[in-house]
C-alpha positions as a Markdown table, in Angstrom:
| # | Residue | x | y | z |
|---|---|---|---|---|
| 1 | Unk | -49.4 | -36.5 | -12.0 |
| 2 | Unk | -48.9 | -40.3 | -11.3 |
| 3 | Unk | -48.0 | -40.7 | -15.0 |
| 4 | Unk | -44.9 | -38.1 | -14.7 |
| 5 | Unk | -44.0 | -39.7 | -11.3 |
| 6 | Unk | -44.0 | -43.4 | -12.3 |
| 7 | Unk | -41.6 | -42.4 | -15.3 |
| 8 | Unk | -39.7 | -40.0 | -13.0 |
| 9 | Unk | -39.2 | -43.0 | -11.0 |
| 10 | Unk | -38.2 | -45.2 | -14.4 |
| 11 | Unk | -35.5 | -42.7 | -15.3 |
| 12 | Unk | -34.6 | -41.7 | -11.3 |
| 13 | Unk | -30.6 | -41.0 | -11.9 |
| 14 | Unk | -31.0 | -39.2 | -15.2 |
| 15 | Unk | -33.7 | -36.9 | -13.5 |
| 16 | Unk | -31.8 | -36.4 | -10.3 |
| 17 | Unk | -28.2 | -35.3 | -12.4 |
| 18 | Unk | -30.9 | -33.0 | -14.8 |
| 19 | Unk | -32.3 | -31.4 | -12.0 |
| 20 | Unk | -28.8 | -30.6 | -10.1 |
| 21 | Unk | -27.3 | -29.2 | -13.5 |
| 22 | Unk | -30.6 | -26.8 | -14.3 |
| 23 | Unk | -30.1 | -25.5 | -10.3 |
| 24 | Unk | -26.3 | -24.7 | -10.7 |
| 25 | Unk | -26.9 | -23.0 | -13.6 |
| 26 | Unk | -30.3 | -21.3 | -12.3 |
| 27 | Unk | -27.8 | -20.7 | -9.6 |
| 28 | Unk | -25.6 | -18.7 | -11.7 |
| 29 | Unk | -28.5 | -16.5 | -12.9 |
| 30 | Unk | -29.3 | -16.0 | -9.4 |
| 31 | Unk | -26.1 | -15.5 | -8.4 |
| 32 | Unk | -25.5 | -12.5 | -11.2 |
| 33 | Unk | -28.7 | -10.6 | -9.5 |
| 34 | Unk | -27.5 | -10.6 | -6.1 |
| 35 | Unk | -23.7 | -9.3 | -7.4 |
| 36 | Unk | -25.2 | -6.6 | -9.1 |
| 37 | Unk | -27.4 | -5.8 | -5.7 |
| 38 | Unk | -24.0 | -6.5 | -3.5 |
| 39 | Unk | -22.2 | -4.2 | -5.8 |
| 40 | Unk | -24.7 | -1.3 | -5.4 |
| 41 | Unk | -24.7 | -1.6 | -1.8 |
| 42 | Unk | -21.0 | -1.7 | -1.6 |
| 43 | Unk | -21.2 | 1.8 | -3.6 |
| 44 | Unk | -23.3 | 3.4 | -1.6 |
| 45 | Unk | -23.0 | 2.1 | 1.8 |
| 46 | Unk | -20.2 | 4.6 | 2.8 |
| 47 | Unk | -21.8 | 7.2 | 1.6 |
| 48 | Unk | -24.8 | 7.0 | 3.7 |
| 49 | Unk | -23.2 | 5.9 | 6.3 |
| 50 | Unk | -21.2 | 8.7 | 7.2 |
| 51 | Unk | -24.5 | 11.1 | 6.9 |
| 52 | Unk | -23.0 | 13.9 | 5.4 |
| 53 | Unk | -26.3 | 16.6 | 3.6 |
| 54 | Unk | -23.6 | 18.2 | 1.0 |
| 55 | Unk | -19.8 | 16.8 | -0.6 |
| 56 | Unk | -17.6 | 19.8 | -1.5 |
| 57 | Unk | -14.7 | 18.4 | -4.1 |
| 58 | Unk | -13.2 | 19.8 | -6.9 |
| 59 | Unk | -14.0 | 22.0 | -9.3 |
| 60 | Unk | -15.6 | 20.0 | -12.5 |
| 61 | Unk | -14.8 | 16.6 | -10.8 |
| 62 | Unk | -17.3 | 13.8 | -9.5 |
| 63 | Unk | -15.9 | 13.2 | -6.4 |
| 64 | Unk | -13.4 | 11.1 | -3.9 |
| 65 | Unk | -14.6 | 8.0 | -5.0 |
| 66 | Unk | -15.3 | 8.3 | -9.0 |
| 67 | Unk | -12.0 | 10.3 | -9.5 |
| 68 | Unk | -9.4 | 12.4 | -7.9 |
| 69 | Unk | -10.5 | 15.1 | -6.1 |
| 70 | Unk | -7.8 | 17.5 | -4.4 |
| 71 | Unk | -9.1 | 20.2 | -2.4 |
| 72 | Unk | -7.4 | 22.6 | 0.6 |
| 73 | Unk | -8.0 | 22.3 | 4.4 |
| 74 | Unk | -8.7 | 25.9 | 4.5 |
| 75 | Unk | -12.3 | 25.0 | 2.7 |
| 76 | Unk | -13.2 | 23.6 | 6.2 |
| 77 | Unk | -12.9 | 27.0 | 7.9 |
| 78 | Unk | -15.0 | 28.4 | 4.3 |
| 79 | Unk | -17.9 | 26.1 | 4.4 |
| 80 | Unk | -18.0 | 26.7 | 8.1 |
| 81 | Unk | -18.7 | 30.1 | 7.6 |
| 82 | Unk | -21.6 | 29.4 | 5.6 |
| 83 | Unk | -24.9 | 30.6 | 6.7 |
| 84 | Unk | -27.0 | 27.2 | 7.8 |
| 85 | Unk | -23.8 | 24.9 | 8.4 |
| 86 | Unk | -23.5 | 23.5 | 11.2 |
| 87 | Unk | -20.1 | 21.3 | 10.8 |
| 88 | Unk | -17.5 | 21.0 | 8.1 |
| 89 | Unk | -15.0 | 18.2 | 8.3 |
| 90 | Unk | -12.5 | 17.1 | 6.2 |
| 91 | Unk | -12.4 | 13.6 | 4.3 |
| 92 | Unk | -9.4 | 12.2 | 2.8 |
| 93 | Unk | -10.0 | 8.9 | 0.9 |
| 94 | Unk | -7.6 | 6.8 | -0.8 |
| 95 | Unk | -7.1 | 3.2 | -1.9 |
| 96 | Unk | -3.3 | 1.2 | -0.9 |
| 97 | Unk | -1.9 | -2.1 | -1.9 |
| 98 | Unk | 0.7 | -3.3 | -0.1 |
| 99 | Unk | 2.8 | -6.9 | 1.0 |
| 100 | Unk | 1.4 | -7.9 | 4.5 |
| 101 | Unk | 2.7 | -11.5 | 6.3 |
| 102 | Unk | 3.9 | -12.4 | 2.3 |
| 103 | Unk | 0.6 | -12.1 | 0.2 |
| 104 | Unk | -0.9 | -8.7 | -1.1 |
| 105 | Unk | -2.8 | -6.9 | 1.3 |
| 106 | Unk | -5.5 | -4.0 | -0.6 |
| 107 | Unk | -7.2 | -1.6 | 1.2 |
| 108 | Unk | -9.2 | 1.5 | 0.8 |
| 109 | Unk | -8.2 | 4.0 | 3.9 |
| 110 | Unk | -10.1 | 6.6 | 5.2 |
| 111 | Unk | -9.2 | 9.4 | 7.2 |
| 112 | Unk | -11.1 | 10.7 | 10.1 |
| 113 | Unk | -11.4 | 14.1 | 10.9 |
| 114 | Unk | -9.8 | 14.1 | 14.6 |
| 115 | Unk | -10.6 | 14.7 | 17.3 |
| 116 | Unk | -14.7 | 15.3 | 16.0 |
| 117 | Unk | -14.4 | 11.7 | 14.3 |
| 118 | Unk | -13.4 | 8.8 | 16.1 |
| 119 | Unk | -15.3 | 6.5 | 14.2 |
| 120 | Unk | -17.8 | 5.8 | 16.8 |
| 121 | Unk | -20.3 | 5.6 | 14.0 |
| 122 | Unk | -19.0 | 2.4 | 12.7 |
| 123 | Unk | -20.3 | -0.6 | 13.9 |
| 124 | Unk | -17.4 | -2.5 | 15.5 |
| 125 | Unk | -17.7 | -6.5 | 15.8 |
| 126 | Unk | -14.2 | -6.1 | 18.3 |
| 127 | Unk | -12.2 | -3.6 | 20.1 |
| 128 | Unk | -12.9 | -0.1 | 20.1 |
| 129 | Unk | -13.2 | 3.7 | 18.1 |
| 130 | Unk | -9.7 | 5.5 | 18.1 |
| 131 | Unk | -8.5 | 6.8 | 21.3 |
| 132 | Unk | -4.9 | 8.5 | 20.1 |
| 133 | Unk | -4.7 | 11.3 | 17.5 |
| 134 | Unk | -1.7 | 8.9 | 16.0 |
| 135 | Unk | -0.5 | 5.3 | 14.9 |
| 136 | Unk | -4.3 | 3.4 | 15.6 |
| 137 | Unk | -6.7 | 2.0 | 13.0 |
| 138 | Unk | -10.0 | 0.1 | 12.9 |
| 139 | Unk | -9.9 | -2.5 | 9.8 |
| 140 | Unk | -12.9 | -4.2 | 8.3 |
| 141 | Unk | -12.8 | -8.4 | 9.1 |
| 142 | Unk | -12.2 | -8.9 | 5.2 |
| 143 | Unk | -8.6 | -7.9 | 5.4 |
| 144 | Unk | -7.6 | -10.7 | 7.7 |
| 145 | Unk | -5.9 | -8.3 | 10.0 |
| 146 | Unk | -6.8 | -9.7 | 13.7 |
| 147 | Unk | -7.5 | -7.3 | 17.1 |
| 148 | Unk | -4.2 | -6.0 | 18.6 |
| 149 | Unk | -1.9 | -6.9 | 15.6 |
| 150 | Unk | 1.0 | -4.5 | 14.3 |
| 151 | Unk | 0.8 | -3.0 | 10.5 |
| 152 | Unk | 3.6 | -1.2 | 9.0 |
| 153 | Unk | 2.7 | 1.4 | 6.5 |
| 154 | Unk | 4.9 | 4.0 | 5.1 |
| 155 | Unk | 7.5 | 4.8 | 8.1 |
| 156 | Unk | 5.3 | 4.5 | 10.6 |
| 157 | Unk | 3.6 | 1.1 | 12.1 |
| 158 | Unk | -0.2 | 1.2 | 13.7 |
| 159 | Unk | -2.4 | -1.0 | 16.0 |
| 160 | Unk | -5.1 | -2.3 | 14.9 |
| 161 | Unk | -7.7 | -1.3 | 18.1 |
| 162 | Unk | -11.4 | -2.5 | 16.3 |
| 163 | Unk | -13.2 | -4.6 | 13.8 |
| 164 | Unk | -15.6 | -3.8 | 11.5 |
| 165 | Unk | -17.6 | -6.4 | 9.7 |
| 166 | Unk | -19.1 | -5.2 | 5.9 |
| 167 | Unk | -17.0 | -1.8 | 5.2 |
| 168 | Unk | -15.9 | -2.1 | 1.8 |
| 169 | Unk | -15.0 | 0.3 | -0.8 |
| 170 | Unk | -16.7 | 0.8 | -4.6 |
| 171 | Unk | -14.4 | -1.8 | -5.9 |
| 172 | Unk | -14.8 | -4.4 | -2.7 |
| 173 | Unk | -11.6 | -3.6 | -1.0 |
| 174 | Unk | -11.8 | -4.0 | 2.8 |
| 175 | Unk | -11.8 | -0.6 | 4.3 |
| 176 | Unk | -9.3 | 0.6 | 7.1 |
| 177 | Unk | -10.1 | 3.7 | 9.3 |
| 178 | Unk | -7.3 | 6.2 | 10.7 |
| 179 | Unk | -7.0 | 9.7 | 11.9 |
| 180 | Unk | -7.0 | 12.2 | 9.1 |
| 181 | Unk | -3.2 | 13.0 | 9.4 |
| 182 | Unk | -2.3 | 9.5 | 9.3 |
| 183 | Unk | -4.0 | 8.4 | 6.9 |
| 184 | Unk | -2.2 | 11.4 | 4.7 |
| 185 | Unk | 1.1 | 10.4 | 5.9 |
| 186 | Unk | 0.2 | 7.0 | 4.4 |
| 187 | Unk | -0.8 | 8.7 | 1.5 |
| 188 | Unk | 1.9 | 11.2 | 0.7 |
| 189 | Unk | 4.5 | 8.7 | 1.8 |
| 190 | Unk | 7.8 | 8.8 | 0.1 |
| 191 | Unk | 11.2 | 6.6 | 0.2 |
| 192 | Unk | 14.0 | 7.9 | 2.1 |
| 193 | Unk | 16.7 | 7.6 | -1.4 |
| 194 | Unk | 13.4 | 9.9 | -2.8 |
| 195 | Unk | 13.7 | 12.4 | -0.2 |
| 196 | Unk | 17.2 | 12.7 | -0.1 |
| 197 | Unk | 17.2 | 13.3 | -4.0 |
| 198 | Unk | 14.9 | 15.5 | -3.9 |
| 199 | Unk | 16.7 | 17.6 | -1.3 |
| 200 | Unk | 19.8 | 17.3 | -3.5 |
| 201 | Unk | 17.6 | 18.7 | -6.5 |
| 202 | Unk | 16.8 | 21.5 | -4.3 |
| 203 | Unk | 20.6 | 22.4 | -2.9 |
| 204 | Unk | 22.0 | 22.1 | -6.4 |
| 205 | Unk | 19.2 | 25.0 | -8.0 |
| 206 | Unk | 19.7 | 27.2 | -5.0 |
| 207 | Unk | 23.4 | 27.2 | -5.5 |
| 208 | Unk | 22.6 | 28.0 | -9.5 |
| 209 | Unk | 19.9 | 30.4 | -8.4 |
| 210 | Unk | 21.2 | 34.9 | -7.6 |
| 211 | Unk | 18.5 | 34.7 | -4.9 |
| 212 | Unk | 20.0 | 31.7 | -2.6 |
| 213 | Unk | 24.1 | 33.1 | -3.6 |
| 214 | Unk | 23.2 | 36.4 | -2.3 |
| 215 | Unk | 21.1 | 34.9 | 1.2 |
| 216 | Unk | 23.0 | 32.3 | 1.9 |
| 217 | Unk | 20.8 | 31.3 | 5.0 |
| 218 | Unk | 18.2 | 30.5 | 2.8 |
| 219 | Unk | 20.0 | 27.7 | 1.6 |
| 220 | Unk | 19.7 | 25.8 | 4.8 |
| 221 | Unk | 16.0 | 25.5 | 4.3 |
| 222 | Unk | 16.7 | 23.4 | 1.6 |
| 223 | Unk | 17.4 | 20.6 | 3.8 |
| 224 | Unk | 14.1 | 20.9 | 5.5 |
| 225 | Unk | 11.6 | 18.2 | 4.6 |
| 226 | Unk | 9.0 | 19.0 | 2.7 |
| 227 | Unk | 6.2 | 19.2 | 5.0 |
| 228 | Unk | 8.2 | 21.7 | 7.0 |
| 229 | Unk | 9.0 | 24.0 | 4.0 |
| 230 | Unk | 6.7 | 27.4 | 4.5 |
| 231 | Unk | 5.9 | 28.2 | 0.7 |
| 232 | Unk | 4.7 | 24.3 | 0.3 |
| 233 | Unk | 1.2 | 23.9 | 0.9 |
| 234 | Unk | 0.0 | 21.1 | 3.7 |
| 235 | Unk | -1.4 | 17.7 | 2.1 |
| 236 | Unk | -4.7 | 18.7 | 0.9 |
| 237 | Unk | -8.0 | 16.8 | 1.3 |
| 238 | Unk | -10.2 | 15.0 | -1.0 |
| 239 | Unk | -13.7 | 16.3 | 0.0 |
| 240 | Unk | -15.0 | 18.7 | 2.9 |
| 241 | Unk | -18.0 | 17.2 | 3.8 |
| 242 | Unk | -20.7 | 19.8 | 5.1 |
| 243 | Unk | -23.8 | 19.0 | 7.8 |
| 244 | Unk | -26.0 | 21.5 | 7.6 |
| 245 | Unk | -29.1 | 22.7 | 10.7 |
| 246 | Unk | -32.3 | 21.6 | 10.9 |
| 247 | Unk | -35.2 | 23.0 | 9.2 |
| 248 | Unk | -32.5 | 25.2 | 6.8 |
| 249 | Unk | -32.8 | 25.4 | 3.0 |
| 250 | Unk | -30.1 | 22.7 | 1.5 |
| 251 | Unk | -30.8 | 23.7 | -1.9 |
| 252 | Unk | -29.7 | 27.4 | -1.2 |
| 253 | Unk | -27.0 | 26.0 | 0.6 |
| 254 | Unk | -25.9 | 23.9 | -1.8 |
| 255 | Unk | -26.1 | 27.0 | -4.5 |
| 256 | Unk | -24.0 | 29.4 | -2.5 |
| 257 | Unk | -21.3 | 27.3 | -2.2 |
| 258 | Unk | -21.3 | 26.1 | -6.4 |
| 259 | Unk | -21.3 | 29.9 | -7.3 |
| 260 | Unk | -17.2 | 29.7 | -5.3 |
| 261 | Unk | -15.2 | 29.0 | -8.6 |
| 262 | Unk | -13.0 | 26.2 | -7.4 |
| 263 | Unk | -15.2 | 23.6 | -5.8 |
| 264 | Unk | -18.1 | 21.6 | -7.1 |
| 265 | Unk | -21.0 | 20.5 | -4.5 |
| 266 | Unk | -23.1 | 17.4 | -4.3 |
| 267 | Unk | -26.0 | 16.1 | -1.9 |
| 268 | Unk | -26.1 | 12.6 | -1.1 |
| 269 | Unk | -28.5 | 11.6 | -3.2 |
| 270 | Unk | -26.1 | 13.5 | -6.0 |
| 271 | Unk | -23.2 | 12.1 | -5.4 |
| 272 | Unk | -25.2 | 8.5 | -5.4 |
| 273 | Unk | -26.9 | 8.9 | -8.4 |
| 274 | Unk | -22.5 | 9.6 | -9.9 |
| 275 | Unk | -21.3 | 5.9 | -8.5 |
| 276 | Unk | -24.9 | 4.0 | -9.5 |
| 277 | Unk | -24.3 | 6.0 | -13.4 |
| 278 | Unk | -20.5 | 5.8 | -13.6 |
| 279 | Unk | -19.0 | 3.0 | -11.6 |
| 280 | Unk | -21.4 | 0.8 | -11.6 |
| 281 | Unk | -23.8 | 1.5 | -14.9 |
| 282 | Unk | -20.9 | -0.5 | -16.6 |
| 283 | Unk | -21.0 | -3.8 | -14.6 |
| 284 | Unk | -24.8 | -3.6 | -14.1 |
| 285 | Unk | -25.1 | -3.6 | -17.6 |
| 286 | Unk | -22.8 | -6.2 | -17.9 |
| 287 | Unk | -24.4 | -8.5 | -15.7 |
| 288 | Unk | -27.7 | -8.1 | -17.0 |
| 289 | Unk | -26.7 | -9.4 | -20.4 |
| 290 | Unk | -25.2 | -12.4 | -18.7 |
| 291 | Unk | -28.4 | -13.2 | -17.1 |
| 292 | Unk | -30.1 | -12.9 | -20.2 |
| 293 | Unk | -27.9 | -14.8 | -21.8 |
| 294 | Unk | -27.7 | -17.8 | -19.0 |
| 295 | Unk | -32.1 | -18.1 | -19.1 |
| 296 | Unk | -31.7 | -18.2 | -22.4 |
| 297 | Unk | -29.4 | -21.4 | -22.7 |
| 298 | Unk | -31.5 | -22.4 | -19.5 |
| 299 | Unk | -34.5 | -22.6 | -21.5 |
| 300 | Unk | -32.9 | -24.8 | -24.1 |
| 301 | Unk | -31.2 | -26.7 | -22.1 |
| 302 | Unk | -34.9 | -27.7 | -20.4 |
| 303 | Unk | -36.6 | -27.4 | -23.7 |
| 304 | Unk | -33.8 | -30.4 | -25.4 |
| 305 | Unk | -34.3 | -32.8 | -22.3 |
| 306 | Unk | -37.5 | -32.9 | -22.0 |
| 307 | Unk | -37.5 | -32.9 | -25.8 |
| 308 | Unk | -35.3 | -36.0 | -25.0 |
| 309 | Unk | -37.2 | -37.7 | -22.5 |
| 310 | Unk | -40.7 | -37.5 | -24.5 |
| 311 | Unk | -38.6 | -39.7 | -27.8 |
| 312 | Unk | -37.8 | -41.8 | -25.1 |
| 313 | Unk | -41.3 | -42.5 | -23.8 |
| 314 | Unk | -42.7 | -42.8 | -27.8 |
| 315 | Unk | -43.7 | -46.6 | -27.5 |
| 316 | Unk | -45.1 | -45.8 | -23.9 |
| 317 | Unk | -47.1 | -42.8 | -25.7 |
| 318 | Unk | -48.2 | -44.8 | -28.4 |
| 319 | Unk | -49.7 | -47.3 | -26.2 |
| 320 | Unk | -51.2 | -44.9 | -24.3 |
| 321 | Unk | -52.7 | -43.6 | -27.6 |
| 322 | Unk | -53.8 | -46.9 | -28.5 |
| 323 | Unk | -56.0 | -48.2 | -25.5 |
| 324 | Unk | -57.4 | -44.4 | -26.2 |
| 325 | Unk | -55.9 | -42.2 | -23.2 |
| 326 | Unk | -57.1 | -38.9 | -24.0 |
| 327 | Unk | -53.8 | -36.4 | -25.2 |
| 328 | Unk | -54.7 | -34.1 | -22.6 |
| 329 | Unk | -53.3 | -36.8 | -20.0 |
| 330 | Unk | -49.8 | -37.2 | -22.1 |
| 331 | Unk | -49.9 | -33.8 | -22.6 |
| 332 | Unk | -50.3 | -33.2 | -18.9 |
| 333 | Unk | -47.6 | -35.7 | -18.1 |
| 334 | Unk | -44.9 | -33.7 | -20.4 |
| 335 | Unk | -46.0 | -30.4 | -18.7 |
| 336 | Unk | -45.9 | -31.9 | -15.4 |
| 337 | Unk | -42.5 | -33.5 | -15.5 |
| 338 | Unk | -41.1 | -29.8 | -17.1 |
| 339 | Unk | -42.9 | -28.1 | -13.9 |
| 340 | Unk | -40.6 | -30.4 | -11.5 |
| 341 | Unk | -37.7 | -30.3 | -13.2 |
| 342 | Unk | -37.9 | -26.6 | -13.3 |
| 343 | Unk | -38.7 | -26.2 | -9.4 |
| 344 | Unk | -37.2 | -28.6 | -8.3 |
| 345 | Unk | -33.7 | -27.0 | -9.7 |
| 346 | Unk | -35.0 | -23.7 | -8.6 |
| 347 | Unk | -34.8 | -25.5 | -5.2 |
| 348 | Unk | -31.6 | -26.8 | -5.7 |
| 349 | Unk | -30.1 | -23.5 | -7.2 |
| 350 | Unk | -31.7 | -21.5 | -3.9 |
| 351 | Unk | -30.0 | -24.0 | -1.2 |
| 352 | Unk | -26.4 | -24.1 | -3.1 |
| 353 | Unk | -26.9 | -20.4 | -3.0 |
| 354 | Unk | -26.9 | -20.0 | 0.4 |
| 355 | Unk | -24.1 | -21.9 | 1.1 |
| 356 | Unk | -21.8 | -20.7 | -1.8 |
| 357 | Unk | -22.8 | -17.4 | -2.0 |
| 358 | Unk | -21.5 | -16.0 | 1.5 |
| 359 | Unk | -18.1 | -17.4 | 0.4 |
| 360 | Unk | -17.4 | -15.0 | -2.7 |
| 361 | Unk | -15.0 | -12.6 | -2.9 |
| 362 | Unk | -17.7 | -9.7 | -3.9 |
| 363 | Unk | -21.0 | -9.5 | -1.2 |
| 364 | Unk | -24.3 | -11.5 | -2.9 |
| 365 | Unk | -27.2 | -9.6 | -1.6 |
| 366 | Unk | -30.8 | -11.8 | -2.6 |
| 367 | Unk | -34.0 | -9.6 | -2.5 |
| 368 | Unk | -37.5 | -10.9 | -2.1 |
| 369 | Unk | -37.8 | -9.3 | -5.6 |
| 370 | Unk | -35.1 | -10.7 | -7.6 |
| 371 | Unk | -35.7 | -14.3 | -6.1 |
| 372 | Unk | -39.8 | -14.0 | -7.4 |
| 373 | Unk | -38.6 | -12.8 | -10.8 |
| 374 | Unk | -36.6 | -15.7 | -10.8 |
| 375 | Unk | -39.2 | -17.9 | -10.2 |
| 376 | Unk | -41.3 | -16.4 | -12.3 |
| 377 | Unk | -39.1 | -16.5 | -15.6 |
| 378 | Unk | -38.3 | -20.4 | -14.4 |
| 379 | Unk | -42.3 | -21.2 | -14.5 |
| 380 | Unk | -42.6 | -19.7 | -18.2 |
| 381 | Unk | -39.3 | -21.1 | -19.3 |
| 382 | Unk | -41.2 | -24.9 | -17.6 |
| 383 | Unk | -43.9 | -23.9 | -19.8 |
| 384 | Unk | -42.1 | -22.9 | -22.7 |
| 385 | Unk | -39.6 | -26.0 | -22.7 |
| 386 | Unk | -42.6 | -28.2 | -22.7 |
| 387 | Unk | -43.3 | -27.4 | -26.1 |
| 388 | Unk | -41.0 | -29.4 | -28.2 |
| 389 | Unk | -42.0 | -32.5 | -26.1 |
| 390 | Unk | -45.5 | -31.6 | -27.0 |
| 391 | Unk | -45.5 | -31.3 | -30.0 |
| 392 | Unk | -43.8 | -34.8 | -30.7 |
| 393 | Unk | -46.1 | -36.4 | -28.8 |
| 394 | Unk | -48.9 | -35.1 | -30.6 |
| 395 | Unk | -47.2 | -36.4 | -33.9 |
| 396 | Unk | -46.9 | -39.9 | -32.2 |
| 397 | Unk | -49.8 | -42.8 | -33.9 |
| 398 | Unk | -51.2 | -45.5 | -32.0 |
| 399 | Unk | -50.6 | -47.8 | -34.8 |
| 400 | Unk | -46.2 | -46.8 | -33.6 |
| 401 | Unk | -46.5 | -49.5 | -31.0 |
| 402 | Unk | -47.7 | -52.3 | -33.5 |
| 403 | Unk | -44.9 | -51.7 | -35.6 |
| 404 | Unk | -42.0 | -51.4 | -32.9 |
């Protein structure tokens, strides 16, 4: 070892700049593991968090967050009546992007079933669960939006009464929190010039139509909005989400409410196993061949400096050779100097880490596990970069330093 740290020492700034650029790219490897883990979290966070056993949506669709789902509030009342239930609440998910203080502002908003839901299961890092059926909503500190600040949405303008810290959406969109029939006027919102054409449209076919010429007072309900019309159906939801009792069968549940023609159901673990396979199958994939791909130019990158650094020590090599140093010492000196450089930027690329890593736009979540397998592949590619350097050293003659 005093043979790699005397040259160390020889070539100090060269090593030191070596060693920072392997660690910001062994960085980058480690960095791609802990977007995929963030990513997966961020998936599957909400779902278990809200601790629903079964997800009613659609008929034939994957649910609220893969694709649109539209279901009608009267499943509540249907699910309810379901041997084994003990609550059905409505869920109404959507995602928003709108101009805020004159930047973008993208959220995902998700409505709570009032008054049952109040959002006392988040954990709030400020303020307070919802206290009025109307106009209040808890936003997640990755918006920006501060306690007690006014947001105008739609027609309406709300309060933002808590903070959450870490609610994100599939994508990473900060996550905002109202009652369920805010969050579908927010949803469902239309312009007033769309309104009033639309009511236009209306008058001008009931005037062409024998039904409104011969009850003329039906005409007047033209004018109504939308909303208030009877034959229009209310807004409808994007998922009832069912709790059953302890100790009952959630399997038989679950197939009771499949054989109904117009909904499809899904446990937790279901509706998981949909996001991890569809949303984010893509993107794991994706980042694994990046990965791949950065150890790879990693490894050469180690393998062509110390490659480098051996042609560099040839005379020194050659002496050694010549005053008959066995080539298990120079040997030993190559692997020893690929060992440091490889943890040493394995240091480097962990510290950076945690300072960059907290500051990117999409949460980097590190596991025990990923950070060994990283230092695992790091030793072998040490061991493997060694090689080259090897080689030419073994190639080296003593009679090199008489001629030079």
């Amino acid at each position: 070892m005093n043979l790699a740290f005397k040259d160390i020492r020889k070539n100090l700034g060269r090593f030191v700049i070596t060693t920072i650029g392997i660690g910001m790219l062994l960085m980058v490897v480690m960095g791609m593991a802990g977007i995929y883990r963030g990513l997966l979290e961020d998936a599957t966070f909400l779902i278990h968090k809200i601790g629903a056993d079964l997800w009613i949506v659609q008929q034939d669709t994957r649910g609220p967050f893969a694709e649109l789902s539209r279901v009608p509030n009267s499943l509540v009342y249907r699910a309810q009546a379901v041997p084994g239930v003990t609550s059905a609440r409505e869920f109404v998910f959507h995602t928003i992007q709108r101009e805020h203080r004159g930047a973008l502002l993208r959220m995902s908003i998700l409505g709570l079933s009032w008054p049952e839901d109040k959002g006392d299961w988040l954990q709030l890092v400020a303020g307070r669960p919802l206290r009025e059926n109307h106009y209040e909503m808890i936003a997640d500190k990755s918006l920006g939006l501060e306690l007690g600040e006014k947001l105008k949405l739609g027609k309406d303008e709300y309060t933002i009464v808590g903070i959450t810290n870490g609610m994100v959406s599939t994508g990473g969109d900060g996550m905002a929190f109202t009652t369920l029939l805010d969050s579908q006027a927010i949803q469902f919102d239309s312009p007033s010039e769309a309104i009033r054409l639309e009511r236009a449209a209306r008058d001008n076919r009931g005037q062409t139509s024998e039904v409104f010429v011969q009850q003329p007072q039906l005409t007047e309900q033209l004018a109504l909005p939308t909303s208030q019309l009877p034959a229009v159906a209310a807004p409808s939801l994007s998922a009832v989400l069912v709790t059953i009792k302890p100790g009952a069968d959630l399997l038989k549940i679950q197939a009771l409410i499949e054989s109904w023609q117009d909904v499809s159901v899904y446990t937790t673990a279901g509706q998981e196993d949909l996001l991890v396979q569809g949303i984010v199958d893509k993107a794991r994939k994706q980042l694994f061949m990046f990965r791949v791909l950065l150890t790879i130019i990693a490894a050469i990158i180690m393998a062509l400096i110390i490659y480098t650094l051996t042609l560099d020590k040839i005379y020194a090599i050659a002496l050694l050779k010549l005053i008959g140093a066995p080539n298990r010492v120079i040997l030993g000196m190559i692997l020893q100097q690929a060992m440091l450089l490889g943890g040493l930027g394995y240091l480097v690329a962990y510290t950076a880490g945690m300072q960059l890593f907290p500051k990117f736009p999409r949460r980097v979540v590190l596991t025990n596990e990923d950070l060994i397998q990283l230092a695992v592949v790091v030793f072998i590619i040490s061991i493997l970069s060694s090689l080259m350097g090897i080689w030419k050293a073994l190639k080296v003659e003593p009679n090199e330093v008489l001629m030079s």
